[in-house]
N, C-alpha and C positions, 0 to 999 in steps of 0.2 A: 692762517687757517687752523680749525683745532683741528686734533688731530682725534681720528676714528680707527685706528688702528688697535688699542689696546684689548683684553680680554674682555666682554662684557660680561659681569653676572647673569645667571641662568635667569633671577625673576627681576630683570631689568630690559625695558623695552629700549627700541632701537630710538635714538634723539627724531631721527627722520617723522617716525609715528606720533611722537610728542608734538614738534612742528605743526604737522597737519591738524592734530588737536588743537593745538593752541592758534590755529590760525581760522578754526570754525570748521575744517573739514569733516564732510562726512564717508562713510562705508555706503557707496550707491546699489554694489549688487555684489551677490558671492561672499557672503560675510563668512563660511565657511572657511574660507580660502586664507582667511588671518594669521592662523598658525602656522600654515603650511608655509605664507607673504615670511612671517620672523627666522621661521629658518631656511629663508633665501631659496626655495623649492619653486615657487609661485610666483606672480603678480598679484596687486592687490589694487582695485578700482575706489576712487575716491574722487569726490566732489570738492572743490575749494570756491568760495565767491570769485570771481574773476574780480573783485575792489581789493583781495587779501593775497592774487597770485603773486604779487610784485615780491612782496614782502619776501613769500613763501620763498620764492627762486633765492632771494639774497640770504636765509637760513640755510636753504639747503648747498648752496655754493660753499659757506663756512663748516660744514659739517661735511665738505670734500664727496659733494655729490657730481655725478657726472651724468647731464643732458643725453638721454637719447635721440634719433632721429627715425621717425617711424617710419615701416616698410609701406609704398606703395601700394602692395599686396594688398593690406587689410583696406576695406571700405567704409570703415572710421574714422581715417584720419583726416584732420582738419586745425585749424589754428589755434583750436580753444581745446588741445591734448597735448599732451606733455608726458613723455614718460624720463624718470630719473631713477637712477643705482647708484646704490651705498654698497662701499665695500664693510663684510665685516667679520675677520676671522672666525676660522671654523663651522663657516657655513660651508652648505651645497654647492649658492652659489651669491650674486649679490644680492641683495635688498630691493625689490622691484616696484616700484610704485607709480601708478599710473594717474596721471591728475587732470581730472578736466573739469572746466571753466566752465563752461556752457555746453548745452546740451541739442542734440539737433531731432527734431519728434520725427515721429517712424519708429518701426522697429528698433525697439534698444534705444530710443532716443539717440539713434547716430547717421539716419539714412534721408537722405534724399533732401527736405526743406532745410529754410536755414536756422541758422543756430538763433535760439531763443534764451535771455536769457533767464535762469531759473526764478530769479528776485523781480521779475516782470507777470509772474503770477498769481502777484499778490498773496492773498489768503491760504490759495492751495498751500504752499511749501513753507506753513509754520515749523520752524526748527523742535520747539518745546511738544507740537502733536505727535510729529513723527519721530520723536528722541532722536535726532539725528548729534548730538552732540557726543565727544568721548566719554564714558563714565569714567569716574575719578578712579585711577587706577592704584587696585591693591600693591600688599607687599608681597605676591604668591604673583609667578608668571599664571600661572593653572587659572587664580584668582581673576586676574585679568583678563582672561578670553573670555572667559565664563561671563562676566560682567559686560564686555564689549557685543560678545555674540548676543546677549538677553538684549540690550538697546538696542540693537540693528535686526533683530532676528523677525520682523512684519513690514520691514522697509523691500523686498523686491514686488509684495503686489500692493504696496502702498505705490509705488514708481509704475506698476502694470497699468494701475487703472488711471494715472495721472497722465500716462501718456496720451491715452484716449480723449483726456480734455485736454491736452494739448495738443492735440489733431484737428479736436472741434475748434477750438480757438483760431487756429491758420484754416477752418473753411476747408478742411481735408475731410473728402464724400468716404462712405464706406468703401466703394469698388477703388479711389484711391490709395487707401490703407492695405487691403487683399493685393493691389498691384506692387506698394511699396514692400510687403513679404514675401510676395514670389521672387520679386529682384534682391531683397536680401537674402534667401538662398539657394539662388543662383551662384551670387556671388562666393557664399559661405560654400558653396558643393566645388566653386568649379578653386578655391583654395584649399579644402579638402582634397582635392584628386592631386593639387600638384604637390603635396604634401606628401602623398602617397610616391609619386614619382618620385620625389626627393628622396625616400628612402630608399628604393627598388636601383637609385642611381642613374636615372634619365636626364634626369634636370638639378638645378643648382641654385635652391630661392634666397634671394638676400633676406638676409635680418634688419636686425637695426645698423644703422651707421650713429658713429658722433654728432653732436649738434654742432661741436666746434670743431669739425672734421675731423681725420682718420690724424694713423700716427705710425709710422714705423719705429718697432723694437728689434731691438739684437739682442743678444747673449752671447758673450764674448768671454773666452778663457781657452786656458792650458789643457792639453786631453789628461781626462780624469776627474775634472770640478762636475760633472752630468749636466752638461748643456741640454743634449742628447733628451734626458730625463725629464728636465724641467720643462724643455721645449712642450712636448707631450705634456705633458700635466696644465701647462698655461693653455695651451691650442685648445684644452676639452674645456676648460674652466672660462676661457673666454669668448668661443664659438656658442657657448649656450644661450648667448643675451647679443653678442655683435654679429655685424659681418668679418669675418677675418678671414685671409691668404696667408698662407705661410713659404718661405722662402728659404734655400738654403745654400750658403755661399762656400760650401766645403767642396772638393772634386769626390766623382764617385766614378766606379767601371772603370772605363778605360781607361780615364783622369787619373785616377786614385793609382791604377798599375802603372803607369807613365809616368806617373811624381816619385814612386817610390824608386822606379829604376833609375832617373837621371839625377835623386838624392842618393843612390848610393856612394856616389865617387867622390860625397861635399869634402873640401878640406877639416871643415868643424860640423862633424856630424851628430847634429843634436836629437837625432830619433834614434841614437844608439849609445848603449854603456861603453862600445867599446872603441879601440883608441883609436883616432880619427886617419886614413890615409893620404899621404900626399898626393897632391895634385898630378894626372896622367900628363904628356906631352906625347906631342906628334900629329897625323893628321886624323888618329882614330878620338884622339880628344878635343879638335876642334870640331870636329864630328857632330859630338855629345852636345858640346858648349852652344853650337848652332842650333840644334833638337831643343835645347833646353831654351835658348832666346825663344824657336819657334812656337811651343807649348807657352812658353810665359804669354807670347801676346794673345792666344788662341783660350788661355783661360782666363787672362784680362776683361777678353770682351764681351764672353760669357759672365763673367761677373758685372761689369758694365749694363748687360742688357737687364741682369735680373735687380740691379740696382736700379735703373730705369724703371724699371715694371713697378718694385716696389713702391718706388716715389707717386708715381701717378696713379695706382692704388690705394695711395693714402689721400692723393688729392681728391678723390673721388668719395670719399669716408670711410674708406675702411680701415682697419686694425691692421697692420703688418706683423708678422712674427718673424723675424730669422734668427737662422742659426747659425753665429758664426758673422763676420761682417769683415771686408777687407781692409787693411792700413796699407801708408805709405811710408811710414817711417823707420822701417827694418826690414828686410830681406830674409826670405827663407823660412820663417816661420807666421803663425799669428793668421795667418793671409795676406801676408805683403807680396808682394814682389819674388818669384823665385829666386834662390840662391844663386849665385856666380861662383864657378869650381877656380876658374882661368881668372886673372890680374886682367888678362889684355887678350881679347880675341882677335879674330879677321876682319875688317869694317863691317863687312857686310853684316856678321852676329853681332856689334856693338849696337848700327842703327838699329837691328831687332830690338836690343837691350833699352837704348832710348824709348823706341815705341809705345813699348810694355810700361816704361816708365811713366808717358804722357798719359796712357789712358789710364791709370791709377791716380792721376790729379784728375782728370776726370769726373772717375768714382768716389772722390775725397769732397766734389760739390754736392753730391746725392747721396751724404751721410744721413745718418738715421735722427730721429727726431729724440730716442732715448736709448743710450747704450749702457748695458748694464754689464758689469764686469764680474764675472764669478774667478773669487781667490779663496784656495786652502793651502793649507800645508804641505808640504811635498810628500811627506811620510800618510798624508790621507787619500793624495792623489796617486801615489805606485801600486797601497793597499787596492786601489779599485781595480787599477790599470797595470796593473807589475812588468816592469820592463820595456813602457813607452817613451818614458824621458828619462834620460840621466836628472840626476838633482844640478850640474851649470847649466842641463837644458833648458828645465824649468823653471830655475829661477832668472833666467833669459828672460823668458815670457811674463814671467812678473814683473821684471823691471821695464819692459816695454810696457803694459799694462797703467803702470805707472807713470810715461813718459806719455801716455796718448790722455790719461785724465788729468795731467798734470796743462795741455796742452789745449782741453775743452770740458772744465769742470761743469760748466753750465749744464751739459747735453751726461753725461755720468754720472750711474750711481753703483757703490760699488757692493757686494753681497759677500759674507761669509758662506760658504755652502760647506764648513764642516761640521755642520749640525746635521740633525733628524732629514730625512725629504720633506714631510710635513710643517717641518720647521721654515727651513730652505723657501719652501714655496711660498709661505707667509709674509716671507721679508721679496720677496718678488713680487709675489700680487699689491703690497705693498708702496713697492717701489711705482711701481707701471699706475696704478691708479692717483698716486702724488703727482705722478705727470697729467694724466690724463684731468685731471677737476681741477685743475688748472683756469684761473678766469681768464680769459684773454680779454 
């Protein structure tokens, strides 16, 4: 697959745009909308022969495009629309292109008859009448629009009045046509209104899902790499064009005051500088030791269940985001398994200890489909975070790090994050869309 990651020149168009030229597409409506389409702001509507779709898909799959799946919602969709995203640094956001095949007459050519297809109108839809072809594009981006908008720029009532004989054509009366526009907005008012709701916080409308289904991501590292950060930066960057859920496998509240009290007493106490105490005996330390079995199975299954949620969220197509994801190969840190203070408890705390165990193989079958691993230097990660890890702590966590990709290189990809955030985030969005354009 090449790769579409790199910087593009300012008066260089996106390969995707080139594609659609070179495969005969046209700009159907909103030719405005072009500039705003290049820097990833927009969608941009486009015709392709449905004889030249094949092709197009096998361009755009190489150029690390990723199939949308359309919402429901809208009352366009149909077999012969397509929409695809190109990731491409230092945009807004991706590359939005929307591509249809054929056309259905009605309002907007998308309502109600069946799809017709354009190259069945003979005469009407000469290419060379209505310039529908790219013009040869300059060495100036500016150059370019300029030149693309003058070709397109009498192509929406040259489409207004075509559709009308394609109305006449399928035998559609006038009071047919007036009823096919009241029910187009209808439809267009009553997705308007839940749009409205969406914002106000009522309701919760899907977007697009994957063509090749959904996908859960982690973010995984040491506190201090900004899981936290990037989580947030990816969830806005990605919730603008998918459906996404997001997930997080850390304890918080009561969790989070319960981990830090029954970590006080660890014999190697890696959330502190300072020097580690011996282990308690008696019955106020098996006490502890039980409390701590008990909380380990109790946030096992809480993790368990949100592991479950996430899976079947993606099987559904959507985007998973978490933060943070559990292992089983170390204790104590990372999200494994709570620490053990005591060698040897009372039966009863060790089957707790077992339990905790089993359902972390469990959680280890509803691993995520890409984990990404954020690693820095320890001296970048105290500067953020001063006095969360000792440096054996942290480099703990890095060599686990290394023992779990070492372990499933396939499903890991790992990130320097002691760059820029803007940087950082590039080699993420990066990563996550490698997986995702994925042909399967």
């Amino acid at each position: 697959m090449q790769s579409n990651t790199s910087k593009r020149k300012s008066n260089e168009m996106h390969p995707s745009f080139l594609a659609v030229r070179d495969a005969g597409g046209v700009i159907y409506k909103n030719v405005d909308k072009l500039e705003a389409a290049m820097r990833g702001e927009s969608d941009l509507d486009l015709y392709v022969d449905v004889a030249r779709l094949e092709e197009l898909r096998e361009t755009f799959w190489s150029l690390g495009g990723v199939q949308g799946k359309l919402s429901p919602l809208h009352d366009n969709v149909g077999a012969n629309r397509e929409e695809w995203f190109f990731l491409e640094p230092g945009l807004e956001g991706p590359i939005h292109l929307d591509i249809v095949s054929r056309f259905k007459t009605g309002p907007k050519f998308s309502k109600e008859l069946d799809f017709l297809a354009l190259e069945d109108l003979g005469d009407n839809l000469e290419k060379d009448e209505l310039g529908y072809e790219f013009t040869l594009l300059g060495e100036e981006t500016t150059q370019q629009l300029n030149a693309v908008k003058q070709a397109f720029s009498g192509l929406n009532s040259e489409f207004k009045e075509l559709r009308l004989e394609v109305a006449e054509k399928n035998g559609v009366t006038t009071n047919q046509m007036r009823l096919m526009w009241v029910k187009h907005y209808l439809k267009k008012s009553r997705y308007y209104l839940q749009r409205v709701l969406e914002k106000i916080g009522f309701i919760v409308l899907p977007k697009r899902q994957l063509e090749t289904g959904g996908a859960v991501i982690a973010l995984l590292g040491p506190d201090g790499v900004g899981k936290t950060t990037q989580v947030r930066n990816l969830r806005r960057f990605l919730s603008a064009k998918f459906s996404l859920r997001n997930v997080y496998m850390g304890h918080t509240g009561l969790f989070s005051a319960l981990a830090h009290h029954l970590r006080k007493d660890n014999v190697s106490d890696t959330s502190s500088q300072s020097k580690p105490k011996s282990p308690r005996s008696g019955l106020k330390a098996e006490i502890e030791e039980f409390m701590r079995g008990v909380w380990g199975i109790w946030l096992a299954l809480t993790r368990l269940r949100k592991a479950h949620w996430a899976r079947k969220s993606a099987q559904k197509g959507y985007l998973v985001l978490s933060d943070r994801w559990p292992q089983n190969l170390e204790r104590g840190y990372l999200d494994g398994p709570i620490r053990r203070v005591m060698d040897k408890a009372n039966p009863i705390t060790e089957v707790a200890f077992k339990i905790e165990n089993k359902i972390f193989d469990l959680i280890e079958k509803q691993k995520p489909d890409l984990m990404i691993q954020l690693v820095i230097p320890y001296e970048v990660a105290n500067a953020r975070k001063p006095g969360e890890l000792s440096p054996d702590a942290f480099e703990q966590r890095i060599n686990l790090l290394h023992r779990m990709h070492n372990k499933s290189p396939e499903s890991i990809e790992i990130v320097d994050v002691s760059a820029s955030e803007q940087s950082v985030f590039a080699d993420l969005t990066t990563a996550i869309w490698r997986h995702l354009s994925r042909k399967e």
